[in-house]
Structures are given as C-alpha cells and as structure tokens.
Residue, then its C-alpha position, 0 to 999 in steps of 0.5 A: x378203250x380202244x388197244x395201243x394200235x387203234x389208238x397210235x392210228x387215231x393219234x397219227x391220223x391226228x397228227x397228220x391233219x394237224x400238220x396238214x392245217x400247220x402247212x396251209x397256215x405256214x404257206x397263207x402268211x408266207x412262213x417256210x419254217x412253219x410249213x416245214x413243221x407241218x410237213x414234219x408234224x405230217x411224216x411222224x403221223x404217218x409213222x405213228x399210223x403205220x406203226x398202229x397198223x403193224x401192231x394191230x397186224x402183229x395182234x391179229x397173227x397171234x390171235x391166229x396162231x392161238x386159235x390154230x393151236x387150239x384147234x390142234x390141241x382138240x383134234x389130238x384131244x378126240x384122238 
C-alpha cells in the first residue's frame, strides 16, 4: 500500500482529471455551473497533489537526517 503522500498525489491527480472531463462536459451542454465545478474539482486536485508532494519531500529530509545522524553516531563509535 502505497504511503499518505503517494496516495494524496494519486487522488489529486484523479481529481484533477475528473474535474478536467466535468469541465468539457459543462462546456458540451453549455452549463456554466457545472464548468465552474470542474475547474473547483481541478484546484482542490492540484492541492491534494502538491500536498502529496510536500509530505513525500518532508519524508525523505528526515529519512536524510536519520541517516546523518547515524553516520555521526559511527564515526564517534570508532573514535
């Protein structure tokens, strides 16, 4: 199962697509309301995205961190 952050970016990119084809659909049968869903739909996809990024960002810094920390730890171990 993939983490929080691969997910929110699979569910943002999802979300963006939907709102993409809700859109299209509102602009085919002339519906503003319904375009100006789609383009909402689109925005909050983007953001679950980028916050899907940021959290796999955050993560990989600390796994960074953790792994300087170690490598400190070793080189005061064979001092």
């Amino acid at each position: 199962m993939p983490d929080k952050g691969a997910r929110d970016k699979m569910t943002g990119k999802a979300k963006e697509r939907a709102g993409q084809a809700k859109e299209k659909a509102g602009e085919a049968i002339d519906d503003e309301r319904m375009k100006a869903e789609g383009r909402t739909d689109q925005v909050k996809g983007k953001a679950k995205r980028a916050m899907g990024e940021a959290e796999e960002t955050v993560r990989g810094a600390k796994e960074n961190i953790r792994g300087a920390k170690d490598s400190l730890r070793s080189k005061d171990d064979r001092s």
